[in-house]
Every structure is written in structure tokens, then in C-alpha cells.
N, C-alpha and C positions, 0 to 999 in steps of 0.2 A: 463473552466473545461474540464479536459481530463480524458479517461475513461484509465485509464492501461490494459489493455488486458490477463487477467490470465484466468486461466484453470485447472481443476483438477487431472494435473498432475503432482504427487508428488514431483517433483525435475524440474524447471523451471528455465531458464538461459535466457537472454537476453539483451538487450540493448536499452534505450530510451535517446531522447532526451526532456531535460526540462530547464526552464527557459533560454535557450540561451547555455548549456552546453550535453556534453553528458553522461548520468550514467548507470553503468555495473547492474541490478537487480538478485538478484536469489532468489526463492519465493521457499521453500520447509513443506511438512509436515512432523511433527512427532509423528510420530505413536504411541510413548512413552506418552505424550504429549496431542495429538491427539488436535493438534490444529498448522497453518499456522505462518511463521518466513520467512521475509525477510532481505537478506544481501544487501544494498546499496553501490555501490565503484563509483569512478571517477578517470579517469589516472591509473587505477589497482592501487589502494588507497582505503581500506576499511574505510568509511564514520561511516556507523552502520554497526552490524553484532545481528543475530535474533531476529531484530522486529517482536514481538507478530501482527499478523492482524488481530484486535479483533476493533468491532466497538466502537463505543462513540466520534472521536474526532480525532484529529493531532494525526496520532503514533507518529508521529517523535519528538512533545512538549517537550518530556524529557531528549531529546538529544540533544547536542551542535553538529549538524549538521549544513552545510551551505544549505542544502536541506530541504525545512518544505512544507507544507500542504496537507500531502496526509491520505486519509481517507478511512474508510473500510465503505461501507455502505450496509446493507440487502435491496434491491433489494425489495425483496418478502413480506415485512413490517413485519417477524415473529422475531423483534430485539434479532435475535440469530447471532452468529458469523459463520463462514463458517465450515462446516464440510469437511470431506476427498473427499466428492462426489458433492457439490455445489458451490465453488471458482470459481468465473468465469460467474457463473447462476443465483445463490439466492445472492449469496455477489460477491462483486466488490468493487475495487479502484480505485480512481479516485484521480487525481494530481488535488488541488483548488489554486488557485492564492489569497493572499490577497487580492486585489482588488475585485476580485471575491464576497469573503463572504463579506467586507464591504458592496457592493451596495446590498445583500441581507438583511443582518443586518439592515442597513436601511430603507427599506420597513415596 
């Protein structure tokens, strides 16, 4: 499990490496909205463009992405989503590996 490293500043640009590849992230808020949207690219090839990061599960599930298991989790146990001031604090992302949640699942 890795933790993505966000922050509550409204327009975030970056670059991680996952599964053995590199992907270009930008995490923004909108204010309109009032709720956090990431764009995912690889090779300057937009993948998704504004996933909701809103907790429950795979954002990614519903996309025909080669990149899956990243999840929004409250931190703080108050299963709300992140607001403009706590991304990064109370919610956080984290990249989960299949493997990963099988040997939890199992338990």
C-alpha cells in the first residue's frame, strides 16, 4: 500500500511512479462543486480525466483504465469525503495492490 501524497492545495500537479510505470496526476478542487477531481495520464496520454475522490471504493472501477486500485480513505473515521481544507489530513489516497486486498480479504 502506498500512500499518494496530497495536500490542500487546490490545483496539484505531479508525477508518481506505480505498478512498474510512470503517471503524470493532477488533483484539483472545484469550488463550483465543492468537491476534489483527479486527472491520470501516462506518456502525456490522458488515461481518466476528473475522478470524483470521494470515499467508498476503487475510483478508478468504472473506468476502462490500465491503472486500478486507488482509494480515498477518511483518515479521521468521520466517513465524509474531503473538503477544500482537509485532503492530504482527514482523507488521503492511497495506491492498493490486488494482492494487497486479497490477503486482507482473507483474514
Amino acid at each position: 500500500m502506498l500512500e499518494i501524497k496530497l495536500t490542500s492545495e487546490p490545483a496539484q500537479l505531479f508525477t508518481i511512479p506505480l505498478n512498474g510505470a510512470s503517471y503524470g496526476m493532477r488533483v484539483i478542487y472545484n469550488t463550483r462543486a465543492k468537491m476534489w477531481t483527479i486527472d491520470i495520464s501516462r506518456a502525456g496520454v490522458d488515461l481518466v480525466t476528473g475522478v470524483p475522490l470521494i470515499i467508498g471504493g476503487d475510483i478508478l472501477r468504472p473506468y476502462p483504465a490500465e491503472l486500478s486500485g486507488l482509494y480515498v480513505v477518511n483518515v479521521a473515521s468521520t466517513g465524509l469525503d474531503a473538503t477544500a481544507f482537509n485532503l492530504g489530513t482527514d482523507v488521503k489516497l492511497y495506491h492498493i495492490l490486488p494482492e494487497e486486498i486479497a490477503s486482507v480479504a482473507s483474514v
